[in-house]
LUMDO-496170 format. One line per field, with one value per residue (C-alpha): residue in three letters; z negated, y negated, x. Coordinates in steps of 0.05 Angstrom, whole numbers, plus 32768, in hexadecimal, padded with zeros to 4 digits. Layout:
<sites>
residuo c(ALA; ...)
w c(Z; ...)
v c(Y; ...)
u c(X; ...)
</sites>
This chain:
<sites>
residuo c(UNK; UNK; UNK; UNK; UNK; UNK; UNK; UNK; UNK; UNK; UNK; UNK; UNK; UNK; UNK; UNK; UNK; UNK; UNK; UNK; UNK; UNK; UNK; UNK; UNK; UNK; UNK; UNK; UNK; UNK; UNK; UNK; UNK; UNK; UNK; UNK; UNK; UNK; UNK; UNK; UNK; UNK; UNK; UNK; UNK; UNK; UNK; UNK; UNK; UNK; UNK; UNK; UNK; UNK; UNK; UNK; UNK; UNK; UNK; UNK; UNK; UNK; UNK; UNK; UNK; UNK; UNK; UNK; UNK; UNK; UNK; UNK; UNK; UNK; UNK; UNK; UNK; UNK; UNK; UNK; UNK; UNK; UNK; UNK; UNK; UNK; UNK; UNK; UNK; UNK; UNK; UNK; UNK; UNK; UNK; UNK; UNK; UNK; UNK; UNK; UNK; UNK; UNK; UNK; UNK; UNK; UNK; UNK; UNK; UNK; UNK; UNK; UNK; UNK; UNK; UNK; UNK; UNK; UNK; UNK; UNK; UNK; UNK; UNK; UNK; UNK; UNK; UNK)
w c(8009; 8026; 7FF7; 7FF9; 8010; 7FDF; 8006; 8020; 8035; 8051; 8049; 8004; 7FDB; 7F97; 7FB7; 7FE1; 7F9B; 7F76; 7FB8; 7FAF; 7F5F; 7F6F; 7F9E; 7F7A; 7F37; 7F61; 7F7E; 7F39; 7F1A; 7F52; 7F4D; 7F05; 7F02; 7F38; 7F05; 7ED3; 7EFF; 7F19; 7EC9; 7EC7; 7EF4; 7EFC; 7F1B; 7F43; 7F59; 7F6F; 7F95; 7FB8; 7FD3; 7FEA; 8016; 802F; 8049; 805F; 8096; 8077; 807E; 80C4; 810B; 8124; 816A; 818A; 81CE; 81C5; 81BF; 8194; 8162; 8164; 8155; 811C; 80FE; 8102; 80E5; 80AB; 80A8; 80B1; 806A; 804E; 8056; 8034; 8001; 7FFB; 7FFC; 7FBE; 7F97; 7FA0; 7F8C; 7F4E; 7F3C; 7F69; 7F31; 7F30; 7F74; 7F7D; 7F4B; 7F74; 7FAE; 7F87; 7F6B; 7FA6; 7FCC; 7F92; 7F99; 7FE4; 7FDC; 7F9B; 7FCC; 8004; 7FE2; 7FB7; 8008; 8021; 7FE8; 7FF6; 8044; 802C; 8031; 7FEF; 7FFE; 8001; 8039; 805E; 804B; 8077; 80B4; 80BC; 80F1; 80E6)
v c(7ECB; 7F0D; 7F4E; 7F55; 7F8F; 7FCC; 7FE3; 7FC0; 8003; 803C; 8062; 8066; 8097; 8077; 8036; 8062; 807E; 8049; 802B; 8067; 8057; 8012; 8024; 8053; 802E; 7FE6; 801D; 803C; 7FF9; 7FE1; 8024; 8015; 7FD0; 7FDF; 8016; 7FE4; 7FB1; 7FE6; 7FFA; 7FBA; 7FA0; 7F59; 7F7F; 7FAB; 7F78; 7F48; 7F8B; 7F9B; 7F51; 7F4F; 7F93; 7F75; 7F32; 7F66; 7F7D; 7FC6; 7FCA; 7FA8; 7FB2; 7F91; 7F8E; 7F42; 7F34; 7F0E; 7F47; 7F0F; 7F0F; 7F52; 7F60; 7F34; 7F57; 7F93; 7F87; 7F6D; 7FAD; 7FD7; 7FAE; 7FB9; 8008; 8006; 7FDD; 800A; 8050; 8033; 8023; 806D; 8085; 805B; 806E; 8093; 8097; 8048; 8040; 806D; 8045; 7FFB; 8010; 8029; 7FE3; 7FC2; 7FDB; 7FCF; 7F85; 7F85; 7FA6; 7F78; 7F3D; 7F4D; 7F59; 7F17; 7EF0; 7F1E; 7EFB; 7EBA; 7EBF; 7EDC; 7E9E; 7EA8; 7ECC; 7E90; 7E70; 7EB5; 7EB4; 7E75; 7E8C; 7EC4; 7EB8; 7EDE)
u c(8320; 8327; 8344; 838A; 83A7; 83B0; 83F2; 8428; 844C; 8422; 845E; 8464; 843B; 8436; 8411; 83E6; 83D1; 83CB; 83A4; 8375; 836C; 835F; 832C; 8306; 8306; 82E1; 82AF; 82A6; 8299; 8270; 8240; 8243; 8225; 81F3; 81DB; 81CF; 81B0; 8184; 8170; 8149; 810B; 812D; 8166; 813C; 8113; 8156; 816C; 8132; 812E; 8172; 8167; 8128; 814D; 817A; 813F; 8147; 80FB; 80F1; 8101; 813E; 8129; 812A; 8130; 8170; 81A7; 81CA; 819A; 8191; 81DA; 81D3; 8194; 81B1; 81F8; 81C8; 81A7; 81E1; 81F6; 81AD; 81B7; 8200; 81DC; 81A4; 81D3; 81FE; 81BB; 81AC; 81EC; 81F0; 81AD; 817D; 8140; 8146; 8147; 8107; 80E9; 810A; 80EA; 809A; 8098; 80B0; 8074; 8049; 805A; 804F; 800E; 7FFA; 8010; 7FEE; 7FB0; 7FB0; 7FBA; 7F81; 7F59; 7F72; 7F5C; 7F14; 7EE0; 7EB8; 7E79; 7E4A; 7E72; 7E69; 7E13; 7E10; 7E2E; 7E01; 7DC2; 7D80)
</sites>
């Protein structure tokens, strides 16, 4: 269901006001939860996912300007996203994106492992 509008007369300056209240107190309350989300690694963690299905981190190029479109409208949401996470919190959302790459790093390093034959496997391969 889409928002219904705030004014039904441009014209008159006590609903443009109250418009402007309404406004400001959804973005305050918005900012305000993100803060808390962002206070705990759950939420942090939830956060940081969402930006990164967002394609904040990748390259939107495709061949298909369709798809590219689509990526990027995605992205352009990531970076809204990502610019109210810093205004509700920038220390959290220094710390979001430290872990994040922690975990990418920690992942990484745990499929490296997984790929490695163990080091007998490797002894027999070897000629003299």
């Amino acid at each position: 269901m889409a928002d219904r509008a705030l004014v039904r007369n441009a014209a008159d300056p006590e609903q443009v006001r109250r418009a402007g209240r309404q406004v400001r107190d959804r973005e305050a309350l918005l900012l305000a939860a993100l803060h808390e989300t962002l206070a705990y690694e759950s939420g942090r963690i939830v956060v940081a996912e969402l930006l990164n299905r967002a394609g904040l981190y990748g390259s939107v190029y495709d061949p298909s300007g369709s798809l590219m479109y689509f990526k990027e409208g995605r992205r352009n949401f990531g970076l809204e996203l990502r610019a109210l996470c810093e205004q509700a919190d920038e220390a959290a959302t220094d710390l979001m994106d430290r872990e994040r790459r922690a975990r990418q790093t920690r992942e990484a390093r745990a499929t490296d492992a997984a790929h490695t034959p163990p080091a007998e496997v490797e002894d027999r391969h070897v000629t003299t």
